[in-house]
LUMMAR-496765 format. One record per residue (C-alpha): z, y, x. Coordinates in steps of 0.05 Angstrom, whole numbers, padded with zeros to 5 digits, always signed. Layout:
<nodes>
ZYX...
</nodes>
This chain:
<nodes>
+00000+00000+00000-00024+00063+00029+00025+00130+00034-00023+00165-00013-00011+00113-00072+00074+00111-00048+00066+00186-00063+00030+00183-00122+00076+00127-00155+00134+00178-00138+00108+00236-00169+00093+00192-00227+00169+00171-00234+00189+00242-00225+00141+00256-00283+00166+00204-00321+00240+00223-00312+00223+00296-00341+00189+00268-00397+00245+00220-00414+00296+00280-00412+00251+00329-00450+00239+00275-00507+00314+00264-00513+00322+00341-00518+00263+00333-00565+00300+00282-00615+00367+00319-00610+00337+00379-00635+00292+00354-00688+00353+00320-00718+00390+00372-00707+00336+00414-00756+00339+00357-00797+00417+00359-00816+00417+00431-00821+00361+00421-00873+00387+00371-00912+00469+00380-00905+00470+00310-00883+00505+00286-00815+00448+00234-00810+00398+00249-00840+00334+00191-00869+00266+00194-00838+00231+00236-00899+00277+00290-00866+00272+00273-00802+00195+00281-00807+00197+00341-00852+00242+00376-00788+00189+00348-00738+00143+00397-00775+00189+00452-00773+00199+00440-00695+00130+00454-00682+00109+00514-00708+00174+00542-00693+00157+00581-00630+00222+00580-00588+00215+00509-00575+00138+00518-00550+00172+00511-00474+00190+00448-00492+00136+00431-00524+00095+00444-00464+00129+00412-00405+00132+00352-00448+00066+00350-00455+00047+00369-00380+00103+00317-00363+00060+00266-00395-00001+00279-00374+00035+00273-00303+00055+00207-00321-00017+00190-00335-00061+00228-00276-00031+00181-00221-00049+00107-00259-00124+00138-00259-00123+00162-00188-00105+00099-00166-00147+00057-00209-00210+00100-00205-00190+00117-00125-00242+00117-00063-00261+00043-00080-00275+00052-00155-00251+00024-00219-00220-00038-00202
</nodes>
């Protein structure tokens, strides 16, 4: 295993870690949304979905919204370096 791919599969963990962390932030504050919405300490999915809808539009959480979704795409750009790489799809 070259150092390019060791560095690559790091990066990719580091990615993965952020994204993990954001989508637990995520989920928190969805259901969060959700109980204030409905009165409920937990609330069902119908409200749980309903708040998803509510989280984005709502523009403060558009930073989160964002670095998850660079986060993930980090995740996915080093599994096609490697696999398309110098030598082509394997």
């Amino acid at each position: 295993m070259g150092s390019g791919i060791f560095i690559l599969l790091i990066a990719q963990g580091l990615c993965f870690a952020l994204w993990a962390v954001l989508s637990f932030r995520a989920v928190f504050q969805i259901c969060a949304i959700a109980a204030g919405r409905s009165g409920q300490m937990f609330p069902g999915p119908v409200s749980f979905l309903s708040a998803l809808g509510v989280w984005l539009k709502d523009p403060s959480h558009r930073l989160t919204q964002g670095l998850w979704t660079l986060s993930f795409f980090g995740i996915m750009a080093p599994s096609l370096v490697i696999a398309i790489g110098p030598s082509g799809v394997e």
